[in-house]
DRENKE-285981 format. One record per residue (C-alpha): residue in one letter; x, z, y. Coordinates in steps of 0.5 Angstrom, whole numbers, padded with zeros to 4 digits, always signed. Layout:
N
AXZY;...
***
This chain:
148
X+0228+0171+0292;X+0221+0175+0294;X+0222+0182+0290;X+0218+0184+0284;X+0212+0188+0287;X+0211+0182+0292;X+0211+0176+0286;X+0206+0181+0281;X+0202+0182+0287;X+0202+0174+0288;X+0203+0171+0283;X+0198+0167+0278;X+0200+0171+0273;X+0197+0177+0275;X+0191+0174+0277;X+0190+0170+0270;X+0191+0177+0266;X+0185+0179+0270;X+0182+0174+0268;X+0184+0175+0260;X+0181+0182+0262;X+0174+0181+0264;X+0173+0175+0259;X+0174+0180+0254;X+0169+0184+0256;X+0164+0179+0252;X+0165+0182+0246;X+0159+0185+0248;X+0154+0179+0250;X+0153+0178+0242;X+0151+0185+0241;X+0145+0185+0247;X+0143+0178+0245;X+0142+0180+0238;X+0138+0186+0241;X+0134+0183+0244;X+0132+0177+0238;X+0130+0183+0234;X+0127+0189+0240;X+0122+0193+0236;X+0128+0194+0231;X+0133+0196+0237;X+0128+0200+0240;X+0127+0204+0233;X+0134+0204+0234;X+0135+0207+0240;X+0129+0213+0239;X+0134+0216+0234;X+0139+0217+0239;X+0139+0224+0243;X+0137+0220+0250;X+0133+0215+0247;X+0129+0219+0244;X+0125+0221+0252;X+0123+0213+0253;X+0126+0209+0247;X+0123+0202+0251;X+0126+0204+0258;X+0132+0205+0255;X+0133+0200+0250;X+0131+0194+0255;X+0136+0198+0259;X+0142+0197+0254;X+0140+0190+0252;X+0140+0188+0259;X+0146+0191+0261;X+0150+0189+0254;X+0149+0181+0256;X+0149+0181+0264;X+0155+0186+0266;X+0160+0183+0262;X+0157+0176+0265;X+0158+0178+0272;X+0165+0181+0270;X+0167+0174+0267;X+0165+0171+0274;X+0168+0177+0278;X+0162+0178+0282;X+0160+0184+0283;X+0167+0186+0279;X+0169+0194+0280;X+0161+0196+0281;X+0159+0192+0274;X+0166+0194+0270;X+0164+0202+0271;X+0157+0201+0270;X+0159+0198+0263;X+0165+0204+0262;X+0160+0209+0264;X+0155+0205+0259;X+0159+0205+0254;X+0162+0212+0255;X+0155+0215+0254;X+0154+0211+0247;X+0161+0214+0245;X+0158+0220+0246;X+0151+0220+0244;X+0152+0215+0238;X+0159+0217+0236;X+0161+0224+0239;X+0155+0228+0238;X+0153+0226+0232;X+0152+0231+0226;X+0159+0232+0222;X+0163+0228+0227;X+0171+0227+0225;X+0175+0224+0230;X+0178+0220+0224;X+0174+0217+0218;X+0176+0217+0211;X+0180+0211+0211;X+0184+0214+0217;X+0181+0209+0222;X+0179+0212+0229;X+0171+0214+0229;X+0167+0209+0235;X+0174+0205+0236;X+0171+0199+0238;X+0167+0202+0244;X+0173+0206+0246;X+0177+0199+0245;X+0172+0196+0250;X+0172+0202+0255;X+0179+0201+0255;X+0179+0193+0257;X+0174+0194+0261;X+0175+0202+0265;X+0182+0198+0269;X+0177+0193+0272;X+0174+0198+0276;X+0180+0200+0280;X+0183+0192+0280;X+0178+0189+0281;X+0178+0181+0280;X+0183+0178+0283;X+0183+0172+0287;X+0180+0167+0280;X+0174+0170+0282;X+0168+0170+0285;X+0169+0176+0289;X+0175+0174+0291;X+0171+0168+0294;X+0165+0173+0296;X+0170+0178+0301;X+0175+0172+0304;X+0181+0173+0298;X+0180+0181+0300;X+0180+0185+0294;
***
């Protein structure tokens, strides 16, 4: 009988989890391509932020492009661990900027609900990517002989 760590480092349950993993990163791509259906609104959106407000074009081509094609690349697994920490770090800094450095933040709203929850919950499906990797139903996995 193989131990543990060997069959959850074989095991197609592991590599299904990853999977499960990178697709959920798609909760983005609706968000981007709603962007891009409206830029000249998303553009005025983003030079109110402290950031965008230096080059509001630049930047919101920046977030739209990256809003629909990382999470793409993640659900391919191609190019995963590179692709999963420029959308952590993405999504980090729209905490930060759009959330964090807001004017009156509190951590929690007046209905108790966690303040920005739901780019923190992608940073959190996402972050672990950057370390796993896509495991072997991937792309990369395909790409690099099975390595990971």
């Amino acid at each position: 009988m193989p131990s543990p760590v060997r069959w959850r480092r074989t095991g197609a349950s592991l590599d299904f989890g990853l999977l499960l993993l990178r697709a959920g990163s798609l909760l983005l791509v609706p968000q981007g391509l709603h962007a891009a259906a409206d830029m000249p609104r998303f553009t005025a959106r983003v030079d109110e932020t402290l950031l965008g407000s230096q080059a509001p074009d630049f930047f919101a081509w920046v977030l739209m492009l990256a809003a629909v094609g990382l999470p793409v690349l993640l659900l391919l697994g191609l190019f995963t661990r590179p692709s999963a920490f420029l959308l952590t770090a993405l999504l980090a800094a729209v905490w930060t900027l759009g959330v964090f450095l807001a004017e009156g933040y509190r951590p929690l709203a007046e209905d108790g609900s966690l303040t920005g929850a739901t780019v923190l919950l992608l940073v959190a499906l996402v972050l672990p990517l950057t370390f796993t990797g896509a495991g072997r139903w991937s792309v990369d996995s395909l790409r690099t002989g099975g390595r990971p």
